[in-house]
C-alpha positions in Angstrom: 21.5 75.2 63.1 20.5 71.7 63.5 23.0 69.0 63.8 22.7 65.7 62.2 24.0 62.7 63.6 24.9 59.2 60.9 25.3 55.6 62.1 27.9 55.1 59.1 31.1 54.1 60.2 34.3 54.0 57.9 36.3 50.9 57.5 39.5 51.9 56.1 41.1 48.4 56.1 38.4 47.1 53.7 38.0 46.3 50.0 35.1 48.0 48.1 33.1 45.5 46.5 30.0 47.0 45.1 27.7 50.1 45.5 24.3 50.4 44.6 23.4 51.9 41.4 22.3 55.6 42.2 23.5 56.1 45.4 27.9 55.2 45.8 27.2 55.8 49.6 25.4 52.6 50.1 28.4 50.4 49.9 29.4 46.3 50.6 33.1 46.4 51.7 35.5 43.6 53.0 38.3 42.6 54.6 39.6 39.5 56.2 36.7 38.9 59.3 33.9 39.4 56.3 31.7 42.0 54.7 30.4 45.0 55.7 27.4 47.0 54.2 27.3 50.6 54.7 24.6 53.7 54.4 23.8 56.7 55.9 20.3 55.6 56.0 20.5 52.4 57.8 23.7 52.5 59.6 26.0 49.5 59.1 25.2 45.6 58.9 28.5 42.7 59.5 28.1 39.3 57.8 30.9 37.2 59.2 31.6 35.1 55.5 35.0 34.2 54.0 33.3 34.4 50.4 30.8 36.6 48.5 28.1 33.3 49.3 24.3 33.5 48.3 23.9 34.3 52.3 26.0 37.0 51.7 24.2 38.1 48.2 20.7 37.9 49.7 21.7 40.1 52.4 23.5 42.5 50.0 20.2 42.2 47.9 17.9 42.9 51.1 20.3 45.8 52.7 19.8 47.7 49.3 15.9 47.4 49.0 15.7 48.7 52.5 17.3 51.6 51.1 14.0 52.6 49.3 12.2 52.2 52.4 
């Protein structure tokens, strides 16, 4: 049997904000130090950010597309 390893981490003191259509695993969560992006793909990406800012929307935006990749 082969054992599979994910980089995802659970962050149970944060706010679900958004997933991406056709897959509710990737995920954009936050809490009071800022968002966090989630996928078993691609592991886990931090954007320290008070507000959902267009810094925080383009990297939302990009973390999704890499998705596909």
């Amino acid at each position: 049997m082969n054992k599979s390893t994910t980089r995802l981490w659970i962050f149970s003191n944060t706010e679900l904000i958004d997933t991406m259509e056709g897959n509710s695993d990737v995920q954009i969560r936050k809490n009071s130090d800022g968002y966090y992006m989630t996928s078993p793909k691609t592991g886990n990406h931090f954007i320290k950010s008070n507000e959902m800012d267009k810094r925080v929307k383009a990297h939302w935006e990009g973390f999704k597309i890499n998705q596909k990749n």
